[in-house]
Structure formats: C-alpha cells, structure tokens
N, C-alpha and C positions, 0 to 999 in steps of 0.2 A: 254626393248630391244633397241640396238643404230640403229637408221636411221638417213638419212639426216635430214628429217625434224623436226624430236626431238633437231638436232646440229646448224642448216643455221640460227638461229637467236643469236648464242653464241659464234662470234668469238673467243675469248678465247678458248671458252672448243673446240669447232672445228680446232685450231689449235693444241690442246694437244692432241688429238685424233687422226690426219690423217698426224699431221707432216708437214701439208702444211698451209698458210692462204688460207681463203675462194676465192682472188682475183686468187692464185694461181691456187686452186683448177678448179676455175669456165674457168681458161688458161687449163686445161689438159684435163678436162671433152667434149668436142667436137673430140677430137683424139682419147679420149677412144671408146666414140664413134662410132667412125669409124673402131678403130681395133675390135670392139664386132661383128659392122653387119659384115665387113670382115670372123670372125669367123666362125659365123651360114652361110656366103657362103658357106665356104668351109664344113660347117659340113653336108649342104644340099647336097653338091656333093658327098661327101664321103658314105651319104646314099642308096644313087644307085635307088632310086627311086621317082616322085613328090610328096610333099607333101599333105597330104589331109585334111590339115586347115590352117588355116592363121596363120604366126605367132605372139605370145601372144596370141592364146588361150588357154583355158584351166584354172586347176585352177593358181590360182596366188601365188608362193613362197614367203618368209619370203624377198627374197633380189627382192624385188617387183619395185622396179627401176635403171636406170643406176645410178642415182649419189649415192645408198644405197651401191649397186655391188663394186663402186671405193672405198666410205666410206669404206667398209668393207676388201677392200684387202690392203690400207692404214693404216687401225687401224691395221691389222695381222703386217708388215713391221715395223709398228711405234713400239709396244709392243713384238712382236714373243711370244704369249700364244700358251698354247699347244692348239692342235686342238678339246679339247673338250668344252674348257673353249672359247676359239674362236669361235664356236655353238651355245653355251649358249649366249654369249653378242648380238648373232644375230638372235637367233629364231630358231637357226639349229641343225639338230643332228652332232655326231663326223663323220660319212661316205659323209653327205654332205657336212661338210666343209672343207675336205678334199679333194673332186671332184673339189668345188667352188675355193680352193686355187692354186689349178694344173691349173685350168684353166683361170680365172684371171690375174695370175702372169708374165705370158706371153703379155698380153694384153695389160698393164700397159707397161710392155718395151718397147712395140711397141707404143704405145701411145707417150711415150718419144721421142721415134726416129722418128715420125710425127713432134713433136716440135723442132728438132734436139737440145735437151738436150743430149743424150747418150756422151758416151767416145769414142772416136776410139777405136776400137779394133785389126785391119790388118793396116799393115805396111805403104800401099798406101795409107789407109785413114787418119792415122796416120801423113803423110806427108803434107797433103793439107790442115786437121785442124792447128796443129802449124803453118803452114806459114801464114795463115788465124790473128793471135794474136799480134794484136798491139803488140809494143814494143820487142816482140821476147826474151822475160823474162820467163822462165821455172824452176820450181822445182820436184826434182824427187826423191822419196822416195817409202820404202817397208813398207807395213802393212799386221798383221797377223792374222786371225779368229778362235778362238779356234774349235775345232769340239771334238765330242765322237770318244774315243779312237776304231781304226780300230778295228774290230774283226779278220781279218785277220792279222796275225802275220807278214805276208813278208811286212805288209803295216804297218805295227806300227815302224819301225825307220825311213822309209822315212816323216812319220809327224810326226814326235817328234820335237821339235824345243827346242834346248838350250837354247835358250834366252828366251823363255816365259815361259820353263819346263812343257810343255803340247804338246797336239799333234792340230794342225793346217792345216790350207790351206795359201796361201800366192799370194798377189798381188804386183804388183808394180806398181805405178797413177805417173803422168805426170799432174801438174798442171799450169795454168797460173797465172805466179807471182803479177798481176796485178788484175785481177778478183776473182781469187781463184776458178775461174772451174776448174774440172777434166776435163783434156780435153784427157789421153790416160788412158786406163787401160789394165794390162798386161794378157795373159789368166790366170786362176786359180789354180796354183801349190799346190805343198807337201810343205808344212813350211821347211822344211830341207834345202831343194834350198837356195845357197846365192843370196842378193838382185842384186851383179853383172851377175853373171850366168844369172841369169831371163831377166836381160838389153840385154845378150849382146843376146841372143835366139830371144827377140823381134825383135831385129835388124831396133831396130828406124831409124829415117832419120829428123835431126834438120833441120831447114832452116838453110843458110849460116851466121853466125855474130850472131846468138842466144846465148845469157847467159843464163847456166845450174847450177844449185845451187842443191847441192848433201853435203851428208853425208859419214863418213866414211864406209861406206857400200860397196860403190861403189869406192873404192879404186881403180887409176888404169881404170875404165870408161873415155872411153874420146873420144866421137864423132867427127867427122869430121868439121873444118872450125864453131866448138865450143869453146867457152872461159866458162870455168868453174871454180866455185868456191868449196872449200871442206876445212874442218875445220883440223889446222896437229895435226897431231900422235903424241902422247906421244912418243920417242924414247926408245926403252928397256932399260931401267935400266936406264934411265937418265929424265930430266922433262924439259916442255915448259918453256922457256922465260916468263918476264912479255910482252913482245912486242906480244908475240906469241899466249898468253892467251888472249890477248885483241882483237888480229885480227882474233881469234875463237871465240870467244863473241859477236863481230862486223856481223859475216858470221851467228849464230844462230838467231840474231835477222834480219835476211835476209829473212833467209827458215823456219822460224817458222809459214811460211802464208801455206804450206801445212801439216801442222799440224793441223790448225784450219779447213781447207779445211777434211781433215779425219775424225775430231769430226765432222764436219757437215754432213759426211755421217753415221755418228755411233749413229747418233742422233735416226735412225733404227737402231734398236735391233737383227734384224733378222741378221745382220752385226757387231753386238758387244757381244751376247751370246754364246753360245755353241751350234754351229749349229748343229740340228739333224735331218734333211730330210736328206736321203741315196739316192732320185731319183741321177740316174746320171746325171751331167751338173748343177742340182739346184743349185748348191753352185755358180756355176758362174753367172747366171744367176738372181740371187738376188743382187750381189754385183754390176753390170753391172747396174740392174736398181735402186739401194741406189745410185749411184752416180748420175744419171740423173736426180733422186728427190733433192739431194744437190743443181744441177746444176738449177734446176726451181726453188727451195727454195731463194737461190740468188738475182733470179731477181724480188722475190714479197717479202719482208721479211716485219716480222712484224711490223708494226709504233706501238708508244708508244702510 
C-alpha cells in the first residue's frame, strides 16, 4: 500500500509518484493544510449541528495522514488510473476513492492559490499578473484534451476537433517567455472553438510594450500597444522564400518555450489521457490545477 512514509526516504521513487520533488512537496503541504481545516469548517457548518467529539476521533482510515491524503491525490493526477485500481494502490474501496478524489481535488487548487502558483483566469487578474513579468515576453498558444466521445449527439460535433480527429476540450495558456510559467489559462471549451475565437472571448489586456509570440492559429490576433511575432503562411498555390523559411525557423525556435511549458503540464496524465469524469466543471478544474503544479514544479525541480 503507497503512503508517505513507505516514499519520504526515496526521492526518486517520490518524485515518480507525486510529480513533484520532496522539497517541492514539503512547499505545498502547509497550504494543503490549511485549505483541508478550511474544509471540515465549512463542513462543520453545513451540518447544522455541534459536534459531539473531537475531531480525529474515531476509527482511523487507510489515508491516515495529511501528507498520505496529498500523496494520494498527486499520484491520481500524476498517473489518472481508474478509480478502482486508484483504491487498491491506497487501501481503499472503488466508492471511497471516488469521494476522496471529489474531494481532495479541490483542495489542492486551493492550496496552489495559497502559493499563488494558479494561472489567471478573469480578465482583471489577468491584467496585474502579466504586468507583474519582468521583461513583458509572452507566448500564447491552444492545447487540446482528448475526452470520451459525448453521448449526446447535439454535443458530438462541437468536440470533434479536425486536427486531432477525436472529440476534445480545448484551452488556451499564456506563458512567460522567460520563466516558462503559465501565467493565464483560458476557461475550458469544446475543441471545435478556433484558438483565435477563444483569444478574442478572453479579452486579455497585455501591459503596454509587451512581446506576444503566437502561431498561425491566431492569424489576425493583435492586441493592443502589442508587438507580435507569428510565423508567414504558405501563400495558396505558391511557397516561402528561403529568406522567409529562415525567419519562420528563427520565430519556432522562439515559442518553442511554451511547448516545453505544456509537456510540463502533461507530465499529469489526468491532462494528457482520455478524460473520463463527467462531473460538470471537472475538466476545468484539473487543468487549472496541472498548471499550478508545473508552476511549483519549476521552482523546486529536480537536481542531479
């Protein structure tokens, strides 16, 4: 059965398992923390009545500590097993770890957002983190999350996505060129959506003098008191330059840093498989906290 204390002496195996190193880890575990008692506040008020023992009494569950609780919702995130086989690694049946996962999963984001790891996600906040970013260097691209195909028929061509030829959800991250944090993430669409569409609904807001490093996706994007860069178009029926080939070659090896920024959040699975929770909002609400884990990942990363 995986617990902390089976892992805290194996950095190695502790970083293959949670996704994070141990130093990272030992940075998040105090704000978890905080957002778990948060929790049992609010759960104690929502029970409408005092309690009549202390809390941890009683018998003691399989996820028998805070740092086993994070272990355990880290390793779900890092791997995405189904929720039986996710039980089994931790002592638990299928219906408990499936309570445990609803509820966890949330706590962790909030945890994040203690550390202020999270992305922006509203426009104003949006606006204060990028001006916040040395150098005012931004890259901005779309990425897709395969999902099971809708059962609903009126919803199966809004996520059908040609370009992946599956049915998807679809973000769009805002990253700093410099650091490689996600620093915006777009809400959580139907793959169909083009990556400009999605830009222009966000209705970002650059600082003034900010360089924007974009793809042909975003054809046509063009922020305000923005100098952007974008790789040119094949012209129909005709082909680039060698001059022109080069200085698209030149601009890939630009914005190929929120590419590596994306694999660093896909490094969770739960963000690179075939998502299959139907809760409504889950899907956004996973992706929102895989970036914040990239974003602490960053600043503890593994030494050799």
């Amino acid at each position: 059965m995986i617990t902390f204390e089976s892992l805290k002496t194996k950095p190695r195996v502790f970083t293959s398992f949670t996704g994070l190193t141990p130093a990272a880890f030992n940075k998040l575990l105090p704000s978890f923390a905080q957002a778990y008692e948060a929790d049992l506040d609010q759960r104690d008020q929502q029970r409408g009545q005092p309690r009549q023992r202390q809390r941890g009494g009683g018998r003691c569950g399989s996820l028998d500590s805070l740092e086993t609780k994070l272990v355990f919702i880290l390793f779900y995130f890092k791997f995405y097993p189904v929720q039986v086989v996710q039980g089994y690694f931790f002592g638990l049946g299928q219906p408990q770890a499936n309570e445990w996962l609803h509820r966890l999963t949330p706590l962790l984001n909030a945890a994040l957002g203690y550390q202020q790891q999270l992305p922006a996600r509203k426009t104003l906040d949006a606006s204060l983190i990028l001006a916040a970013c040395p150098g005012l260097e931004f890259i901005i691209d779309g990425t897709e999350r395969p999902i099971r195909r809708p059962k609903n028929k009126q919803r199966q061509p809004s996520h059908y996505s040609g370009k992946k030829k599956r049915h998807t959800v679809k973000n769009n991250v805002v990253s700093d060129k410099r650091t490689r944090k996600i620093k915006v993430l777009s809400p959580t669409c139907e793959g169909k959506k083009h990556d400009k569409k999605l830009a222009e609904e966000q209705d970002l807001r650059f600082p003034p003098g900010s360089k924007l490093w974009k793809d042909t996706g975003f054809q046509g994007y063009e922020p305000e008191q923005v100098q952007t860069f974008q790789p040119k178009k094949k012209p129909r029926g005709g082909a680039l330059t060698a001059e022109e080939k080069a200085q698209n070659t030149g601009l890939s090896r630009e914005r190929i840093g929120v590419e590596h920024s994306l694999g660093g959040v896909k490094v969770y699975h739960i963000v690179r498989d075939i998502f299959r929770n139907l809760r409504e909002g889950f899907d956004d609400l996973v992706m929102a906290t895989a970036c914040g884990l990239h974003n602490l990942r960053l600043d503890y990363p593994l030494t050799p």
